[in-house]
N, C-alpha and C positions, 0 to 999 in steps of 0.2 A: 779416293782410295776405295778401292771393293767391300762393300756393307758399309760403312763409313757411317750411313743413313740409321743405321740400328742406333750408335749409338750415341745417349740422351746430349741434347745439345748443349748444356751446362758442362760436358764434361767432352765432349769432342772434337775439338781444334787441340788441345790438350794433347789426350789419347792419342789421333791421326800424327803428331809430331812427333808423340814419344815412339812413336810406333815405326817411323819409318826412322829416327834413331835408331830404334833394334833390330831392326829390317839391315840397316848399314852394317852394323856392326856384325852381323850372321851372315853380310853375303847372300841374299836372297831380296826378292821382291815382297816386299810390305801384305801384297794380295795373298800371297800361299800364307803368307803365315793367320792373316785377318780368316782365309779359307778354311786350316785347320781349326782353329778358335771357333768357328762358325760350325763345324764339325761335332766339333768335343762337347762345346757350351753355348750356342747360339751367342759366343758371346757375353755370355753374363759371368761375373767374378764371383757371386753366389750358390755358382751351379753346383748341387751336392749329388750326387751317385747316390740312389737309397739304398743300393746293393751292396755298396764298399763304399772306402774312406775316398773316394776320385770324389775332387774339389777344385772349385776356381776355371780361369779360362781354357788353358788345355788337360784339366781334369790333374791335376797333381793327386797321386798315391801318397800316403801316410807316409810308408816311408823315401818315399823322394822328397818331401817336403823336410824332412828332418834334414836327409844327407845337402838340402841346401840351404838348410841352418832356419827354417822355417817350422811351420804345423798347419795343418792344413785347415784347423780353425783360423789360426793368422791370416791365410790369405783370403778365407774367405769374408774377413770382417776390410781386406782390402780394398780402395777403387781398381778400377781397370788400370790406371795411370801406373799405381805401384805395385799392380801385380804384376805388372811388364819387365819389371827387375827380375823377377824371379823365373820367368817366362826366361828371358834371356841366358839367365844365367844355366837353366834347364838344357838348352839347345847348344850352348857356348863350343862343345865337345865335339859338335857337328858339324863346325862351319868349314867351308870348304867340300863338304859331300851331299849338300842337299841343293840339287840341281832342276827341281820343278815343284810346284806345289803340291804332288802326291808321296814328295822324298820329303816333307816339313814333316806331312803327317806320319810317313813311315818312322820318324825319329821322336814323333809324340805315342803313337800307337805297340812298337814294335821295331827299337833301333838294333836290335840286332842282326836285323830282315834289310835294313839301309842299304843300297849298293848292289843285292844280289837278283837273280832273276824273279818275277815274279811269278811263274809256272813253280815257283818252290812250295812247299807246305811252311804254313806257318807255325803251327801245331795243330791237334787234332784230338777227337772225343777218345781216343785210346792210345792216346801220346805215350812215349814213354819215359816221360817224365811227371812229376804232378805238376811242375810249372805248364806245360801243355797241356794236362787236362784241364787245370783250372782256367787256363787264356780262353780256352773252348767253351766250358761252360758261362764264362760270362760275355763269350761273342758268337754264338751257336746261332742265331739270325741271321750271323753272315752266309755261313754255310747255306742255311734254310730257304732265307729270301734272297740273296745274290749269288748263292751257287749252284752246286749242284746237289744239297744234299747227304753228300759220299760221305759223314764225318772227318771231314779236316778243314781248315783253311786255309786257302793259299793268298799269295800277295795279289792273284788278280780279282779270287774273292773280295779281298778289302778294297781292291780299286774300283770295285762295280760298286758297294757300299758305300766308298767315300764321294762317285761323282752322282750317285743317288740324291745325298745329301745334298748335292751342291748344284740342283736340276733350278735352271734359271739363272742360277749366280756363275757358275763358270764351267767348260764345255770340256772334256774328254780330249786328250789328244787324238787323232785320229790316225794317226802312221806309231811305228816303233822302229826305233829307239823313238820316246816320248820327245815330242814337241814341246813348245812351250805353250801352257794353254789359252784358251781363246776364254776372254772375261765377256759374260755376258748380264749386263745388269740391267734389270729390271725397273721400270717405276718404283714397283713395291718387292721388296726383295720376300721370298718364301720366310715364313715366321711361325710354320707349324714347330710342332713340338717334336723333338726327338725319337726315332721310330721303335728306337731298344735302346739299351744304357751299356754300352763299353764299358769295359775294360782299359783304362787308358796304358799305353806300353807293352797292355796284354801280357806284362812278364811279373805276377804275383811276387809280393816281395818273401823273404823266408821269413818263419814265424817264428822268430826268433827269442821272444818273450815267452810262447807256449817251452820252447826246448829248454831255452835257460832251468825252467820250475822246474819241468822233467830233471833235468844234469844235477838240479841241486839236492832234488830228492833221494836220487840214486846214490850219491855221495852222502849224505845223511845215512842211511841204510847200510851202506857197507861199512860206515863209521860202528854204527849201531851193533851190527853182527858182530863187528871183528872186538867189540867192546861190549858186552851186554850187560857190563859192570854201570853202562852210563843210563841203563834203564832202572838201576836200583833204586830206592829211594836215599839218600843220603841218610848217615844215623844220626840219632840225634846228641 
């Protein structure tokens, strides 16, 4: 299996088994998905984002980790072996539409972009939304170093990014509609270190802790006004 070599031999005949379990059950080839992973985390179930809460093999967000009943401290105290449940369960929603190893990653990175052309924007530095400006600011490299610049990114931005990553381990289609791609593996597979730190999903979760305080305080206030008898002291 593609990287297979990465990882520690006490734990991989294991891994490569579980892994092409998950591979079956997604309907995809075991390679795209180990490609993504290789992508996200070189691999490692450790991997922390210093920038945000992106944890584990394909960088699980805070709150994706929750809505799969998870924390993203949890998985990172995980082996590879059982981060693969959750891995799974992640992807589960996709099966059936990820039809090459760069649609794995479109469904780790940015599944709302899954399916469509990539000549699309995928957001941009003056998006207009904050979910786009924030995808932007924490993946502006793609722009920078795989684009062109323009502020925005588009899906073939992230494609030039994602086979960057993947120079020696597996090769670009080279026609369109996408091929299937060509693995190309190495004696010693690439093990530099990650060039910038994504944004995994690229889609900021809502701050929904920040808004809650807000709503509660506002509703205290007009409590407050509409009674200012409850600011009295009580008599004794």
């Amino acid at each position: 299996m593609l990287l297979e070599s990465q990882i520690p031999a006490a734990e991989r005949t294991a891994f490569v088994s579980k892994m092409k379990t998950v591979a079956t059950a997604l309907a995809i080839d075991p390679d795209w998905l180990m490609a993504t992973m290789w992508v996200e985390s070189r691999l490692k179930p450790t991997a922390k984002n210093p920038g945000s809460s992106a944890s584990g093999l394909i960088q699980f967000m805070a709150s994706t980790a929750l809505k799969l009943g998870t924390t993203t401290g949890a998985l990172r105290s995980m082996s590879r072996v059982q981060q693969l449940d959750y891995v799974l369960k992640y992807l589960k929603p996709y099966r059936g539409r990820m039809t090459s190893a760069f649609d794995v990653y479109i469904a780790v990175h940015y599944p709302a972009q899954l399916g469509k052309p990539l000549s699309e924007v995928w957001y941009s530095k003056t998006g207009s939304t904050a979910a786009s400006r924030q995808a932007y600011a924490g993946n502006s490299q793609i722009d920078t170093t795989y684009g062109n610049g323009d502020g925005t990114v588009s899906g073939l931005d992230v494609q030039a990014f994602y086979y960057a990553q993947l120079k020696g381990v597996l090769s670009a289609p080279t026609t369109q509609p996408a091929t299937p791609e060509t693995k190309v593996i190495p004696e010693a597979p690439l093990v530099g270190p990650i060039d910038f730190d994504p944004i995994p999903y690229g889609q900021p979760g809502v701050p929904w802790l920040p808004l809650s305080l807000l709503a509660a305080g506002l509703v205290i206030l007009v409590i407050l006004l509409k009674k200012p008898s409850l600011l009295l002291p009580i008599p004794a």
